[in-house]
Every structure is written in structure tokens, then in C-alpha cells.
N, CA, C and O atoms as a GROMACS GRO file, in nm:
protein
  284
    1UNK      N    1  13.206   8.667   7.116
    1UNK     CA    2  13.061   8.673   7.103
    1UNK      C    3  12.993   8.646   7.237
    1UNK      O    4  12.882   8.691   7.269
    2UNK      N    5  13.079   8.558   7.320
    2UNK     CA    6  13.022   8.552   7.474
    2UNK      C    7  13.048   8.630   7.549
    2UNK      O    8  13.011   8.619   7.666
    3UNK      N    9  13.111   8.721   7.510
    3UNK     CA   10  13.096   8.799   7.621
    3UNK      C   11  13.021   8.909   7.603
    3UNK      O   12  12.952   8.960   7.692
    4UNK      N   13  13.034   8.958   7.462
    4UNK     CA   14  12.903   9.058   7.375
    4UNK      C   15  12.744   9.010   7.456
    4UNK      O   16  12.651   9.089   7.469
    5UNK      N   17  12.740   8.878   7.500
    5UNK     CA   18  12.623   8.797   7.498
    5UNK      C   19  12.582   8.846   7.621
    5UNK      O   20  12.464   8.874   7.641
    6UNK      N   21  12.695   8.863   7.732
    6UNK     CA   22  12.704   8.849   7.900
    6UNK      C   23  12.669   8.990   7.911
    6UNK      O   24  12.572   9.031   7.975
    7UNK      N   25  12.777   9.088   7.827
    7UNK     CA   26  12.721   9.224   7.858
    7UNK      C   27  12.572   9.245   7.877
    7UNK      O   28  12.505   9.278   7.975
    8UNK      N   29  12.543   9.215   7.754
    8UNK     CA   30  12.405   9.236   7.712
    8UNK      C   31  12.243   9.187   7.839
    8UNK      O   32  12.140   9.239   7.883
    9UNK      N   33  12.292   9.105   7.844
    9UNK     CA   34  12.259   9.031   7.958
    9UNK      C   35  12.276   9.111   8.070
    9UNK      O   36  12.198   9.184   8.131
   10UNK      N   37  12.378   9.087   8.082
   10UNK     CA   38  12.387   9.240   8.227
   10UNK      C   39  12.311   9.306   8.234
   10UNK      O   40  12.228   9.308   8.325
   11UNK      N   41  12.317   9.411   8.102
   11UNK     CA   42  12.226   9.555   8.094
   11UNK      C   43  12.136   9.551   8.117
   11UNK      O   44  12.090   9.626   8.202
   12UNK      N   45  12.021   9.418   8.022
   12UNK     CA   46  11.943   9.410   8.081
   12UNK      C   47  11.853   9.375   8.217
   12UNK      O   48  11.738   9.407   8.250
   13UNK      N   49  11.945   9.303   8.276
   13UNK     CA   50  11.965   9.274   8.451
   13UNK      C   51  11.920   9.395   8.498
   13UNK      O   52  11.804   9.412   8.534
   14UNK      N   53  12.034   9.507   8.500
   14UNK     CA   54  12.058   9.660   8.528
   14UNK      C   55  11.899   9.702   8.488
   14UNK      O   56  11.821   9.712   8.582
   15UNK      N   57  11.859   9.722   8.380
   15UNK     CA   58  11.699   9.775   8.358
   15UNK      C   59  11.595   9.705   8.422
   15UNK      O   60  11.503   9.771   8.471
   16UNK      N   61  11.594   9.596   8.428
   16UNK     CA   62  11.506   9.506   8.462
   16UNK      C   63  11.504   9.565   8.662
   16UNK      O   64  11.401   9.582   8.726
   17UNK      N   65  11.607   9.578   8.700
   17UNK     CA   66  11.661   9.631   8.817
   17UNK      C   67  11.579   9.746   8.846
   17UNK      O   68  11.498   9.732   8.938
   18UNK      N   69  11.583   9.832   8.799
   18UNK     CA   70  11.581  10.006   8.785
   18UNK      C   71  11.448   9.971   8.748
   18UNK      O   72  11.397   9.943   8.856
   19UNK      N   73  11.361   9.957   8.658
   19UNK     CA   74  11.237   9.929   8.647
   19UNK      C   75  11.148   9.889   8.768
   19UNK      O   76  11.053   9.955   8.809
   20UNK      N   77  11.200   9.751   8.828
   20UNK     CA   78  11.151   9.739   8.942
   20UNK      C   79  11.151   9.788   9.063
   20UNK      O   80  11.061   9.752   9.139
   21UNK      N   81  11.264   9.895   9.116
   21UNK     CA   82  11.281  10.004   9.212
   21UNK      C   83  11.233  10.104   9.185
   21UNK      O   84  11.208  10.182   9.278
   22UNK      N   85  11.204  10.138   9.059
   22UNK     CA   86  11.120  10.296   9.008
   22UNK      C   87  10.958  10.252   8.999
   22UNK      O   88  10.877  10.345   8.989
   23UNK      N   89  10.925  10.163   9.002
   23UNK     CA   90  10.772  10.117   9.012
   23UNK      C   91  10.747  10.106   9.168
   23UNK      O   92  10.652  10.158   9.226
   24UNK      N   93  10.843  10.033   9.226
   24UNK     CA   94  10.797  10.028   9.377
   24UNK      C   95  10.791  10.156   9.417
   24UNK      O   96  10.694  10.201   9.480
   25UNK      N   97  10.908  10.234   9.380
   25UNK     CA   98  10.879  10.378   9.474
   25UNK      C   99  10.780  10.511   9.452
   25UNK      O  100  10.732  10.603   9.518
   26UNK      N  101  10.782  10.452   9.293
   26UNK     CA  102  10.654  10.546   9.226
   26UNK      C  103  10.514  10.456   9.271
   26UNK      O  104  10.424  10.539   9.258
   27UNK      N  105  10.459  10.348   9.310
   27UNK     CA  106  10.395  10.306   9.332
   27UNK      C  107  10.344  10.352   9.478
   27UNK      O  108  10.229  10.396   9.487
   28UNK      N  109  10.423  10.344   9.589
   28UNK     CA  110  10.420  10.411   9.694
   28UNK      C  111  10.328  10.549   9.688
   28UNK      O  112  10.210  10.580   9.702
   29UNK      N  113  10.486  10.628   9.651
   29UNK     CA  114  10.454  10.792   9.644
   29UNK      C  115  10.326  10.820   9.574
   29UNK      O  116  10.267  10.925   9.600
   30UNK      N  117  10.265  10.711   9.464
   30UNK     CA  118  10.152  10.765   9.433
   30UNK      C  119  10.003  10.695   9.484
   30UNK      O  120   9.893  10.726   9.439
   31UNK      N  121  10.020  10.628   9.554
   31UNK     CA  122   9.936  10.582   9.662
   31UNK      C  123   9.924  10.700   9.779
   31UNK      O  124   9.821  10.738   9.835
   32UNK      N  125  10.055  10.743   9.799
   32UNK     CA  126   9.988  10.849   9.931
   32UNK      C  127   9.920  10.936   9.891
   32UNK      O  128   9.818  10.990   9.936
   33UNK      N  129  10.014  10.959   9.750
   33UNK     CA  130   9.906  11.130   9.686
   33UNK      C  131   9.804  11.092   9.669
   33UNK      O  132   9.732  11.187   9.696
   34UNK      N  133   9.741  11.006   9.638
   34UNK     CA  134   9.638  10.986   9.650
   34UNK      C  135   9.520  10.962   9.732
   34UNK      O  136   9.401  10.985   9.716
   35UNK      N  137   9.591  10.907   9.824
   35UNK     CA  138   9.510  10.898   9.988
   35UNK      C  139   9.508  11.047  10.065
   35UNK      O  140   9.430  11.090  10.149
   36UNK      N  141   9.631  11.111  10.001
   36UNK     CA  142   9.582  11.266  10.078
   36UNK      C  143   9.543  11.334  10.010
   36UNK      O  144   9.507  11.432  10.075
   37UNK      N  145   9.512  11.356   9.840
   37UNK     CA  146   9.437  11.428   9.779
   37UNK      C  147   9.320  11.369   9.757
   37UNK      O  148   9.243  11.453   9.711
   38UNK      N  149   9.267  11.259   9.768
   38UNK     CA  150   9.203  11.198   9.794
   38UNK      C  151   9.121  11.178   9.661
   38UNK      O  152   9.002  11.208   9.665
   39UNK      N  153   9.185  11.122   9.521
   39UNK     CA  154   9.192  11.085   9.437
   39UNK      C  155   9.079  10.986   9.436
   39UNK      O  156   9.055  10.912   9.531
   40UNK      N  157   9.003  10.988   9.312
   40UNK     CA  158   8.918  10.847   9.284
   40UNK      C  159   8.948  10.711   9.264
   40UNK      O  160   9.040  10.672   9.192
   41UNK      N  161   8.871  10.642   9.326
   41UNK     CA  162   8.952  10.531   9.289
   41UNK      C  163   9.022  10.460   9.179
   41UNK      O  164   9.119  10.385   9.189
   42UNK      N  165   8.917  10.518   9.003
   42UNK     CA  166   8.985  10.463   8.932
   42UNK      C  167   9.094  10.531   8.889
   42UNK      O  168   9.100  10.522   8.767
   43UNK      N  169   9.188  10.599   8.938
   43UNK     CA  170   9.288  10.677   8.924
   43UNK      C  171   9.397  10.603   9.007
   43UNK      O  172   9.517  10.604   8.979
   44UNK      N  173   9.349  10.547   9.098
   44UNK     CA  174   9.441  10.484   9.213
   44UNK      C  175   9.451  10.335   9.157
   44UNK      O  176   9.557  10.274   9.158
   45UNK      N  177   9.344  10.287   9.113
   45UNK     CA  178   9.369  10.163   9.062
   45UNK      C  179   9.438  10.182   8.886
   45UNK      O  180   9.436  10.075   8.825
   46UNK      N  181   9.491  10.291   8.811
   46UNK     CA  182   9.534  10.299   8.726
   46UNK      C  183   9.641  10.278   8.768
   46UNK      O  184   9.670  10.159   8.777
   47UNK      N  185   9.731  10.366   8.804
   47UNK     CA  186   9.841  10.318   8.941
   47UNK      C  187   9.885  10.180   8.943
   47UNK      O  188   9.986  10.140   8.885
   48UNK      N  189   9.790  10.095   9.026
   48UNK     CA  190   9.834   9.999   9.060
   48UNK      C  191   9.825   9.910   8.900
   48UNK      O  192   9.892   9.806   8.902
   49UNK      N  193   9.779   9.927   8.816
   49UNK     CA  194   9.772   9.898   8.690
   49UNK      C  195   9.908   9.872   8.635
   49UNK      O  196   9.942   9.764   8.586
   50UNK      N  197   9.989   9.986   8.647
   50UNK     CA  198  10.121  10.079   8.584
   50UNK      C  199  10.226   9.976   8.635
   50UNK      O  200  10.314   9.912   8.576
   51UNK      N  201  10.183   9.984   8.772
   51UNK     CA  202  10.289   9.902   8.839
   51UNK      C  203  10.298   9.797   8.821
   51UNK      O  204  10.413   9.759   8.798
   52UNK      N  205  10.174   9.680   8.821
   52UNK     CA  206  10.146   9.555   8.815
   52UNK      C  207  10.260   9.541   8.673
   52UNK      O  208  10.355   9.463   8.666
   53UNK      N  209  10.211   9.658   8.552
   53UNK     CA  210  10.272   9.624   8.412
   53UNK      C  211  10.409   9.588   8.402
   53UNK      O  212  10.456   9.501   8.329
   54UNK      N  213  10.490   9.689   8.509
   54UNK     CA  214  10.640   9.710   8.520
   54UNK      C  215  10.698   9.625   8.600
   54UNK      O  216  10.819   9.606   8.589
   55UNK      N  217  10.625   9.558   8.693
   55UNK     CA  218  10.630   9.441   8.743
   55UNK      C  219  10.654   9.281   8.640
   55UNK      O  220  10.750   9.205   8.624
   56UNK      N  221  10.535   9.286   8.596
   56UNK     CA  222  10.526   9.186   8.433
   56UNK      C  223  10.609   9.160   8.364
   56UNK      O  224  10.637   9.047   8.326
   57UNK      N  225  10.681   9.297   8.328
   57UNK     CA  226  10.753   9.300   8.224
   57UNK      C  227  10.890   9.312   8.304
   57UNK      O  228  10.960   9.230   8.247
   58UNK      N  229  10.941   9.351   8.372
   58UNK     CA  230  11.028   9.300   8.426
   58UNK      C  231  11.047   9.134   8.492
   58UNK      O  232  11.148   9.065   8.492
   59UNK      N  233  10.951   9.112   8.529
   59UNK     CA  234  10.943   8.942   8.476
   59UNK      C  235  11.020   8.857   8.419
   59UNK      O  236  11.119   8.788   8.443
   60UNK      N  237  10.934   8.886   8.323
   60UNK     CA  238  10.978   8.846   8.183
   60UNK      C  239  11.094   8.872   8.108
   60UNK      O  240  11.132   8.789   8.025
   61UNK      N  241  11.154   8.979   8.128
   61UNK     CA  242  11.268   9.018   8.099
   61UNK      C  243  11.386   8.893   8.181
   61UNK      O  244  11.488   8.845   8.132
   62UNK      N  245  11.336   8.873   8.291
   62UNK     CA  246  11.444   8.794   8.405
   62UNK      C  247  11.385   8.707   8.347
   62UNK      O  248  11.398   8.746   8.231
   63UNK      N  249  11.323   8.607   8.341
   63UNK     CA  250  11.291   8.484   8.304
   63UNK      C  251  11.339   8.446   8.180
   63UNK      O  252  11.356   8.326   8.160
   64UNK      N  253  11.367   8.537   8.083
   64UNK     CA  254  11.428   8.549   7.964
   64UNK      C  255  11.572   8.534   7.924
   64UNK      O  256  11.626   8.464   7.839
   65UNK      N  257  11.614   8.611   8.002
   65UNK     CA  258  11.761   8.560   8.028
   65UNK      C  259  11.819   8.433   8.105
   65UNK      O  260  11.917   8.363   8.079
   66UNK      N  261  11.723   8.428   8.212
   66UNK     CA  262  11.758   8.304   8.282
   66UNK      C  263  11.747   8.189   8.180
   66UNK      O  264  11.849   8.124   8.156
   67UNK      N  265  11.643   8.162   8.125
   67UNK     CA  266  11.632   8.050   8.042
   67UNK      C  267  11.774   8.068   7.934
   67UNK      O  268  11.856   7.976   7.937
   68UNK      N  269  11.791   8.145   7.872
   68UNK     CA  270  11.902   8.152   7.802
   68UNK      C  271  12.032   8.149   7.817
   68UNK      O  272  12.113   8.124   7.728
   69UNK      N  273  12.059   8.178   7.953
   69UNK     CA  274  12.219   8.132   8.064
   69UNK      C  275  12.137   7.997   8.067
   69UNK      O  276  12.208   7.936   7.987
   70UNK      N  277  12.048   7.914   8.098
   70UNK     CA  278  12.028   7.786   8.169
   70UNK      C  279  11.981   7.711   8.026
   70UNK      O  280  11.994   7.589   8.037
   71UNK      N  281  11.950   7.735   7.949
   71UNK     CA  282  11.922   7.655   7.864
   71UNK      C  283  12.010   7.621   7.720
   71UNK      O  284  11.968   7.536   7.641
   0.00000   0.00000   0.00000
């Protein structure tokens, strides 16, 4: 069952991972498109919205597990 526990844990490591490298780089790339198409702002601050979220929630995801290996 502990190790069912560890996998699991992992995976979510792994997403929590991938979430936060696909927000940074989509966060980027859509900051420039936007500075060279020259997008409104509340379009650009939706963006940073998206990201902030995937940020959050990847968070939380790590803080979640940590407490549960540590506690």
C-alpha cells in the first residue's frame, strides 16, 4: 500500500512539474504575442490570470503531498 502511496505521489510531483513549465512557457510566449500584436490589456492580464491559477494550483498540489510524506 506504500508504495501504491509513493507512486501516486510521484505522478503527481510529475504533473505538478509539467504544469508549472507549461505555464511559464505559455506565459512568456503569450506575453510577446501580445506585445507584438499588440493585444489589450485585459487580454494580457487574462494571461497572467491563467498563469497565476496554474501556479496556485500547483502549489497546492506540492504542499499536499508534502504534508502527507511529513505528517
Amino acid at each position: 500500500m506504500a508504495q501504491r502511496d509513493e507512486q501516486g505521489d510521484a505522478a503527481q510531483m510529475r504533473l505538478a512539474a509539467v504544469v508549472i513549465a507549461a505555464a511559464m512557457v505559455g506565459w512568456i510566449v503569450l506575453q510577446w504575442l501580445g506585445k507584438t500584436y499588440g493585444w489589450a490589456p485585459r487580454w494580457v492580464f487574462l494571461v497572467d490570470l491563467a498563469a497565476i491559477g496554474a501556479f496556485v494550483w500547483s502549489l497546492l498540489v506540492t504542499w499536499r503531498i508534502w504534508r502527507r510524506r511529513n505528517g
